[in-house]
ChimeraX commands (.cxc) that place a marker at each C-alpha (Angstrom):
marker #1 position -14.18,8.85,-71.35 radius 0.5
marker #1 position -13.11,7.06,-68.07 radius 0.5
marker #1 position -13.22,8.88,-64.73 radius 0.5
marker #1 position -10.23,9.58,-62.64 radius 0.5
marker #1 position -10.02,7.42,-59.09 radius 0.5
marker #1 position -8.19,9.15,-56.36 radius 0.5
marker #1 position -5.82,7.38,-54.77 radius 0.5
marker #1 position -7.51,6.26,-51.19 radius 0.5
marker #1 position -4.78,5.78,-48.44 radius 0.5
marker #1 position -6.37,3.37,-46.07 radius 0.5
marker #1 position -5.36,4.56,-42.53 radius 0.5
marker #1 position -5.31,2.18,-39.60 radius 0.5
marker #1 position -7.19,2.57,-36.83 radius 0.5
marker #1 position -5.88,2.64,-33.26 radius 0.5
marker #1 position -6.46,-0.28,-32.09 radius 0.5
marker #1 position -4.70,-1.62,-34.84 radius 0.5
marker #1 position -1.67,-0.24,-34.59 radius 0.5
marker #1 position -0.62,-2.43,-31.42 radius 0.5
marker #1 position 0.09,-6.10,-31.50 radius 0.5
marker #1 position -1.82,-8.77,-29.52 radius 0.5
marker #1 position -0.30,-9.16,-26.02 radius 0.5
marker #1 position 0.81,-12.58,-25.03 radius 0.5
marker #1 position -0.74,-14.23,-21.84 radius 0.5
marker #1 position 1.67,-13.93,-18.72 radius 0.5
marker #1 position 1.57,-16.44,-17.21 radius 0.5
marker #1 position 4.30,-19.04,-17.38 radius 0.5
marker #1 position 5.06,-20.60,-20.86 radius 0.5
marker #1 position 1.66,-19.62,-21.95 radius 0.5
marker #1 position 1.78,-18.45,-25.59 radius 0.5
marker #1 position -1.64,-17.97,-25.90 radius 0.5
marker #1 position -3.51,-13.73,-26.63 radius 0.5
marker #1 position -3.68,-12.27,-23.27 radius 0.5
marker #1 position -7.18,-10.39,-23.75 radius 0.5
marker #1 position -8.30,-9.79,-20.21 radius 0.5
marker #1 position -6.50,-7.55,-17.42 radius 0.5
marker #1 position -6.28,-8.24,-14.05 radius 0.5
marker #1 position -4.61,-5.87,-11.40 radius 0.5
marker #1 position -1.12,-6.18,-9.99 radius 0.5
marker #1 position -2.02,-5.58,-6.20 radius 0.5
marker #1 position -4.43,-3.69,-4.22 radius 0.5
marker #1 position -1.86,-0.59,-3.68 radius 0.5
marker #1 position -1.64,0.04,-7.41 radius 0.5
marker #1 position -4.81,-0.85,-9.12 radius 0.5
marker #1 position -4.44,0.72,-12.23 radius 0.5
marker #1 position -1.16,-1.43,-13.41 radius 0.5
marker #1 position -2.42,-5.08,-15.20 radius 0.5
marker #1 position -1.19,-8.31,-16.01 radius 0.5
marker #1 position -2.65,-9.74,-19.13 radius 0.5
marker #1 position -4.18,-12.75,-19.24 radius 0.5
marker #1 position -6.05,-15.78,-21.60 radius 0.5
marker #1 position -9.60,-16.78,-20.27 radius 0.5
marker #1 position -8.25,-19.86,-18.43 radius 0.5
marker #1 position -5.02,-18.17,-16.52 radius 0.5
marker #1 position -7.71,-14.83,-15.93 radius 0.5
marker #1 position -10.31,-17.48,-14.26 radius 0.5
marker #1 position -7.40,-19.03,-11.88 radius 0.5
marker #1 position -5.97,-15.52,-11.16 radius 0.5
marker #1 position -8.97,-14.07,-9.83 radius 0.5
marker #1 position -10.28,-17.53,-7.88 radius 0.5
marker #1 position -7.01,-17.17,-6.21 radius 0.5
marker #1 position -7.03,-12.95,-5.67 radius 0.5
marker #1 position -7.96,-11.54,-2.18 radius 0.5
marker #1 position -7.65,-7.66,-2.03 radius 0.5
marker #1 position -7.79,-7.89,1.76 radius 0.5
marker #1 position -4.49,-10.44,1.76 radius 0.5
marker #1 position -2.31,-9.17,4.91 radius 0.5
marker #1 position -4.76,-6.81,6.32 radius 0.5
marker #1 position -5.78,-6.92,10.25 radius 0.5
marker #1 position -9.29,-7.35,11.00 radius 0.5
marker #1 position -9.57,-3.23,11.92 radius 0.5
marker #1 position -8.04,-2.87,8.30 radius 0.5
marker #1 position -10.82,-4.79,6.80 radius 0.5
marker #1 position -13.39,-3.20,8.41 radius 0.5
marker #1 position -12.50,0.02,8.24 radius 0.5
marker #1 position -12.13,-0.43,4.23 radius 0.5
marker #1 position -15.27,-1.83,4.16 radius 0.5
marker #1 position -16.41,1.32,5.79 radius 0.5
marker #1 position -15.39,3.63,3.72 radius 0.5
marker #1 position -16.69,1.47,0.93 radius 0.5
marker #1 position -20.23,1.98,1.44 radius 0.5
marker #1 position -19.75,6.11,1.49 radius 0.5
marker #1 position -17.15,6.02,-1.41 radius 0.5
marker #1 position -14.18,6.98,0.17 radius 0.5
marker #1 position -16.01,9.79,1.29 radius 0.5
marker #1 position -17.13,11.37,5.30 radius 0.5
marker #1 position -20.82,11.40,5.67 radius 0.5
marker #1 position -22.81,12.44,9.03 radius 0.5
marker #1 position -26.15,14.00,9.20 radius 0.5
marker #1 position -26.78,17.75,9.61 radius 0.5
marker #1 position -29.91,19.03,11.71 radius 0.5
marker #1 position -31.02,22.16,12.75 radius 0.5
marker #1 position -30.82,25.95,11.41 radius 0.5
marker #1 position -27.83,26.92,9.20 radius 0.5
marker #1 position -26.25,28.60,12.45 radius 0.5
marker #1 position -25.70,25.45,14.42 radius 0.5
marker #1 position -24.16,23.51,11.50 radius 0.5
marker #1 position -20.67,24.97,12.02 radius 0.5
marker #1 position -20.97,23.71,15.29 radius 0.5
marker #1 position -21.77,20.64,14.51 radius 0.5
marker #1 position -18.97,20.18,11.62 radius 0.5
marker #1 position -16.80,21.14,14.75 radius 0.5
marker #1 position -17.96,18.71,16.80 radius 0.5
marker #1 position -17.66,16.13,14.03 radius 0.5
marker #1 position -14.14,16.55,13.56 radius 0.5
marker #1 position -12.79,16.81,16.72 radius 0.5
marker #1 position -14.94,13.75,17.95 radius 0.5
marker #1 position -14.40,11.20,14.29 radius 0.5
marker #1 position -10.80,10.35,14.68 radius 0.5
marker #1 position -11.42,7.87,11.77 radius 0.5
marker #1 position -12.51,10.87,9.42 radius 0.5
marker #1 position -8.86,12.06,8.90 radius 0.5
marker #1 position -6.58,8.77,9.57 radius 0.5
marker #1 position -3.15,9.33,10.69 radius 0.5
marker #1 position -0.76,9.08,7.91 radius 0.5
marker #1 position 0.65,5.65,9.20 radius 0.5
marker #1 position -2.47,4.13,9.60 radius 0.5
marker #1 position -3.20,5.02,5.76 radius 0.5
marker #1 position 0.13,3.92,4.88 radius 0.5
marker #1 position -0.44,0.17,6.50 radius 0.5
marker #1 position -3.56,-0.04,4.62 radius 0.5
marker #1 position -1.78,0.59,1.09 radius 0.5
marker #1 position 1.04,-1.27,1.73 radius 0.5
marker #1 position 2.21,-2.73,-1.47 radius 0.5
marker #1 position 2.40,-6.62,-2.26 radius 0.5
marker #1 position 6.23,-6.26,-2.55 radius 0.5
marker #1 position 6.65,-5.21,0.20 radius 0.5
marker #1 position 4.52,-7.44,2.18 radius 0.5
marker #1 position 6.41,-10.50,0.33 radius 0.5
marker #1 position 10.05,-9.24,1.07 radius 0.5
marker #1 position 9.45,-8.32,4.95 radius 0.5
marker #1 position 8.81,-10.70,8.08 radius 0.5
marker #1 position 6.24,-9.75,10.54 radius 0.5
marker #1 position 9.49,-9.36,12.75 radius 0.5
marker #1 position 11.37,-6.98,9.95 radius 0.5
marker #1 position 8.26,-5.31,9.70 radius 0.5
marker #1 position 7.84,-4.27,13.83 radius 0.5
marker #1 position 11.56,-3.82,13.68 radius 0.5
marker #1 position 11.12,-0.81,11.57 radius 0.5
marker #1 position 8.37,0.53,13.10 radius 0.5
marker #1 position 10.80,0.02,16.75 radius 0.5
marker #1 position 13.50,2.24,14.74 radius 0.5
marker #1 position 11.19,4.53,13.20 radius 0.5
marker #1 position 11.97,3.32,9.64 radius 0.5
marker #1 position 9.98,3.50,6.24 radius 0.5
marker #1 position 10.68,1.83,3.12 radius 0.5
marker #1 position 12.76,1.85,1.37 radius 0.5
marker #1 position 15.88,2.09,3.64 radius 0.5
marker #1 position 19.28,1.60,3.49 radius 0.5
marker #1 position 22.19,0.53,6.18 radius 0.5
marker #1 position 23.34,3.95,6.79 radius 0.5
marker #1 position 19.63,5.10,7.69 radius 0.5
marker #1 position 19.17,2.03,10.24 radius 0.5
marker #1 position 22.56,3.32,11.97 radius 0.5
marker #1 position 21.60,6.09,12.18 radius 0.5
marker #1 position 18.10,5.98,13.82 radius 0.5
marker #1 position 19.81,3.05,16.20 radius 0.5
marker #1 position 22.15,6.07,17.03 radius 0.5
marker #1 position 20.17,8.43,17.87 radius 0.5
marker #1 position 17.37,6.02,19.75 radius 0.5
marker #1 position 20.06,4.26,21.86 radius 0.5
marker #1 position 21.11,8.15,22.82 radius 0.5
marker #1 position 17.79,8.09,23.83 radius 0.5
marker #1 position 17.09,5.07,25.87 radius 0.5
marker #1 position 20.95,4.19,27.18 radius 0.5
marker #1 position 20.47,2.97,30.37 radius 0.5
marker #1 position 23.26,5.16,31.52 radius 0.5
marker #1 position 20.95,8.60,30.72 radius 0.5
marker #1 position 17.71,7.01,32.43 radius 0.5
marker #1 position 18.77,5.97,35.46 radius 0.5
marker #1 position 16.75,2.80,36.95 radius 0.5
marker #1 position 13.57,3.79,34.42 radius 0.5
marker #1 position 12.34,0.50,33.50 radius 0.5
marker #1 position 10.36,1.60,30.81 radius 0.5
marker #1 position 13.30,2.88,28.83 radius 0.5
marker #1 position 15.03,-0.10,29.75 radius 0.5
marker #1 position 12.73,-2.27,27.96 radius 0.5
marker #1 position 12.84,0.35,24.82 radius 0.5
marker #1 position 16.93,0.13,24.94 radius 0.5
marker #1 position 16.40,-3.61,24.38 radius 0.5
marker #1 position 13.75,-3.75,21.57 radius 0.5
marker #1 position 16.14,-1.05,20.04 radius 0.5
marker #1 position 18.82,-3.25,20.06 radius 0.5
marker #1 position 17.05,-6.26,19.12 radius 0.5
marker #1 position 15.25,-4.94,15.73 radius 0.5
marker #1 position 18.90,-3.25,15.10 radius 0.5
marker #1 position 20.53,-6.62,15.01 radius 0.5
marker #1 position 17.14,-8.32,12.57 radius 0.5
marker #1 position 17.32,-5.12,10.12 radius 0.5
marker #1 position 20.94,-5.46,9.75 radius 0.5
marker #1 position 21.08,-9.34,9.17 radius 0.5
marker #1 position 18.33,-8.67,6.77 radius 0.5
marker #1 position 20.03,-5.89,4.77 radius 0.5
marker #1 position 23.65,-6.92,5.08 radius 0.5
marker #1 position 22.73,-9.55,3.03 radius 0.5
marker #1 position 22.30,-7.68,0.34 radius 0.5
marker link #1:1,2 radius 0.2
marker link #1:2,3 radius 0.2
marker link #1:3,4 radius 0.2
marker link #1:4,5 radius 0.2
marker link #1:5,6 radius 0.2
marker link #1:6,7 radius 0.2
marker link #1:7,8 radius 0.2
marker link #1:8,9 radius 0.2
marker link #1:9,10 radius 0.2
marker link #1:10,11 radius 0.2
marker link #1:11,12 radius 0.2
marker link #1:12,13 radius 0.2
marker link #1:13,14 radius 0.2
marker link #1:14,15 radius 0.2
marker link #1:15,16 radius 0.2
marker link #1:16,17 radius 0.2
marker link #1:17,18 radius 0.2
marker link #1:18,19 radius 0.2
marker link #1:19,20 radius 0.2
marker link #1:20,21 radius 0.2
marker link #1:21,22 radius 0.2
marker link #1:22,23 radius 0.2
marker link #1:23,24 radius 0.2
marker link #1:24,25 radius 0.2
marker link #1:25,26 radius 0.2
marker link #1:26,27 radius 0.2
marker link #1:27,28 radius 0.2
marker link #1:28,29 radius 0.2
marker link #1:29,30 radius 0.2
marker link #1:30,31 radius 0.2
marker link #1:31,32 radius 0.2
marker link #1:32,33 radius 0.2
marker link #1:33,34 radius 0.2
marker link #1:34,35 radius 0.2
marker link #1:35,36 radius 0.2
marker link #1:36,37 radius 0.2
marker link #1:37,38 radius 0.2
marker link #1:38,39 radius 0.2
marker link #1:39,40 radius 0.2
marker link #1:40,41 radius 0.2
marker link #1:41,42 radius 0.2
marker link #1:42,43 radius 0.2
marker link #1:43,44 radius 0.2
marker link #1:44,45 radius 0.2
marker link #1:45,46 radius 0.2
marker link #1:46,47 radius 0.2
marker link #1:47,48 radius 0.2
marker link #1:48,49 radius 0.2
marker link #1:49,50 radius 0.2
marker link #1:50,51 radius 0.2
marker link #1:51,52 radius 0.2
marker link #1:52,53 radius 0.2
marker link #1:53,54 radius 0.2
marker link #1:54,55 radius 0.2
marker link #1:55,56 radius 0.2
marker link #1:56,57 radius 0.2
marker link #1:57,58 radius 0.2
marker link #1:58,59 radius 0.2
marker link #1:59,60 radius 0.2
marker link #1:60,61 radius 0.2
marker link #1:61,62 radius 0.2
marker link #1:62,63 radius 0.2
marker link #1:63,64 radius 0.2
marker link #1:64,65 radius 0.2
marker link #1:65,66 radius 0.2
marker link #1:66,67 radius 0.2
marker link #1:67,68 radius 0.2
marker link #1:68,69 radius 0.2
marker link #1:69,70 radius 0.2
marker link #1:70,71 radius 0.2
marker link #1:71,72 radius 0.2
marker link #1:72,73 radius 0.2
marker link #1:73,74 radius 0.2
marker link #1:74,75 radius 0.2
marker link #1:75,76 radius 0.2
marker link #1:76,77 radius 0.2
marker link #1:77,78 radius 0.2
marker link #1:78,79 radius 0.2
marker link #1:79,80 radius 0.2
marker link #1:80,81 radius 0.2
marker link #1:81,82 radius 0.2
marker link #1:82,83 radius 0.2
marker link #1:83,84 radius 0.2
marker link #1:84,85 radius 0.2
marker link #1:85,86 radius 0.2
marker link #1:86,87 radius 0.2
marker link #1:87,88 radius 0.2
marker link #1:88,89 radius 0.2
marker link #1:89,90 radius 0.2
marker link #1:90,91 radius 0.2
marker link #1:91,92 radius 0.2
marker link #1:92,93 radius 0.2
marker link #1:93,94 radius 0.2
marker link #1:94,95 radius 0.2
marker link #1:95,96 radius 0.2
marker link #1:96,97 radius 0.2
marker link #1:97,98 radius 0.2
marker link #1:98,99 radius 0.2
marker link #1:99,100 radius 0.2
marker link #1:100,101 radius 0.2
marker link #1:101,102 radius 0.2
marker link #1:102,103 radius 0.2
marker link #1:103,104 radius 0.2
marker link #1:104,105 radius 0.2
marker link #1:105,106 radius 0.2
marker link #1:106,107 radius 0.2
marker link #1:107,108 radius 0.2
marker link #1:108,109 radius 0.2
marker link #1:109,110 radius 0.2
marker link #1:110,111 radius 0.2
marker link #1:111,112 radius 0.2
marker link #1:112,113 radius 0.2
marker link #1:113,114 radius 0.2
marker link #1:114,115 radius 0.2
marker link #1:115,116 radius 0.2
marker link #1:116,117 radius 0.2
marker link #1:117,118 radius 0.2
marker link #1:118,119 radius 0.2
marker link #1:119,120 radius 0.2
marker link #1:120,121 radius 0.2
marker link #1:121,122 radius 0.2
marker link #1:122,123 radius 0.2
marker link #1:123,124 radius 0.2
marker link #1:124,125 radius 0.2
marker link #1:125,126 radius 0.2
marker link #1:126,127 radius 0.2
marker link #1:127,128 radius 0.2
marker link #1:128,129 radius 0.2
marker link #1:129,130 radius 0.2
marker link #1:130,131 radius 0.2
marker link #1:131,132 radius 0.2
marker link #1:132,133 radius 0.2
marker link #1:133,134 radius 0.2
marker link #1:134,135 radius 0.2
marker link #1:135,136 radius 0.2
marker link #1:136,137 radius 0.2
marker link #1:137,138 radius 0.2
marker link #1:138,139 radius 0.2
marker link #1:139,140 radius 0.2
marker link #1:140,141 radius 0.2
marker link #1:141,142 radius 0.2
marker link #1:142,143 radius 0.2
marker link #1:143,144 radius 0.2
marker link #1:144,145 radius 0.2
marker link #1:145,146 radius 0.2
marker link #1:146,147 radius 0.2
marker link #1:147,148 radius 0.2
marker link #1:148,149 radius 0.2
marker link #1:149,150 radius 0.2
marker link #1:150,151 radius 0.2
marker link #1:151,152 radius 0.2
marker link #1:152,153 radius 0.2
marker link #1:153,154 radius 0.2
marker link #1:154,155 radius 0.2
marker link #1:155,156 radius 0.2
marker link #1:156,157 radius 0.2
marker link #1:157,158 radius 0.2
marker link #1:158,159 radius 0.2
marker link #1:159,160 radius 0.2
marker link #1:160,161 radius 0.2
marker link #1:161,162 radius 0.2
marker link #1:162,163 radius 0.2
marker link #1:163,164 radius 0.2
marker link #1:164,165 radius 0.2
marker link #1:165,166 radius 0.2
marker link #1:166,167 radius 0.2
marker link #1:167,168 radius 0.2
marker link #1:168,169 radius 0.2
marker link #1:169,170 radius 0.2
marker link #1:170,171 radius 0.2
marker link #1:171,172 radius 0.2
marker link #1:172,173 radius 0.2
marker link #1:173,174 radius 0.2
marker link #1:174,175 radius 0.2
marker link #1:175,176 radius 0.2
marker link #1:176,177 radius 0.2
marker link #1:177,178 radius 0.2
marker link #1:178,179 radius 0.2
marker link #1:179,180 radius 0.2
marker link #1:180,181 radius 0.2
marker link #1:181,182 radius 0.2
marker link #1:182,183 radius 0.2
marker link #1:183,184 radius 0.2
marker link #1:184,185 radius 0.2
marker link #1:185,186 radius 0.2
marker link #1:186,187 radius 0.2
marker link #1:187,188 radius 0.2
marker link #1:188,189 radius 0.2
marker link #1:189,190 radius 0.2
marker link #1:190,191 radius 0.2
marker link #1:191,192 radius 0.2
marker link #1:192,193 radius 0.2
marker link #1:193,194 radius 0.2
marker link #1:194,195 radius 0.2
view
């Protein structure tokens, strides 16, 4: 008497189910096994490399690419407590409210202002499409990106309402505002006209 074999289905596992990525870089046809990272602002998105492109790619990356010197230090800073605040804390639990107080209102580097956070993730894209120049000019018209033509008009509008040399009346200061106004007015519209 023979026995009876079940029928095995043979499942695949996942890691099977998805196909070898190619490498890509440039005409490269060969597996792209190792990841790097697209920028510093968004580390968690890859490119997929061979062995050889993956070597060149990361002789050639510098996370701190575009970053002023305060930039880099301050990262650094924050690197060696892990992102997070550290101070010491002496004397009897009553005085360490006091202290925290003291901390915070002293440590202006504990809590960044939002722009100052923003600068230091600015994304690679960004960095690539703007000038130094385009880049003060939207700081001068109080601008963030992305922006369109209607929102430069705008802020030119109501900054020139501002700074008219008509309303301020022989103030130089707002004289020399009116005129960096105008000036990154005419650079973000040449830049975004064109397209």
């Amino acid at each position: 008497m023979s026995k009876f074999k079940h029928e095995i289905v043979k499942k695949n596992l996942s890691w099977e189910r998805f196909p070898p990525k190619i490498c890509d870089h440039l005409e490269c046809k060969s597996i792209g096994e190792y990841k790097a990272p697209k920028s510093r602002s968004n580390l968690y998105e890859y490119y997929f490399f061979c062995l050889k492109h993956v070597t060149e790619y990361n002789k050639s990356w510098d996370f701190y690419k575009g970053l002023s010197v305060d930039q880099i230090e301050l990262s650094m800073r924050k690197d060696t407590v892990w992102d997070r605040p550290s101070w010491p804390l002496k004397g009897n639990s009553s005085k360490i409210m006091d202290q925290l107080k003291e901390f915070l209102v002293n440590d202006y580097s504990l809590f960044e202002k939002k722009k100052e956070i923003n600068d230091f993730l600015m994304s690679k894209k960004i960095d690539e499409n703007l000038t130094n120049q385009e880049y003060l000019s939207l700081k001068v018209l109080e601008l963030k990106m992305p922006i369109s033509v209607d929102k430069i008009k705008k802020n030119y509008k109501k900054l020139v309402k501002i700074f008219h040399p008509d309303v301020n009346a022989n103030n130089k200061k707002a004289e020399k505002k009116f005129k960096e106004v105008t000036g990154a007015y005419k650079i973000l519209l040449k830049k975004f006209l064109k397209k």
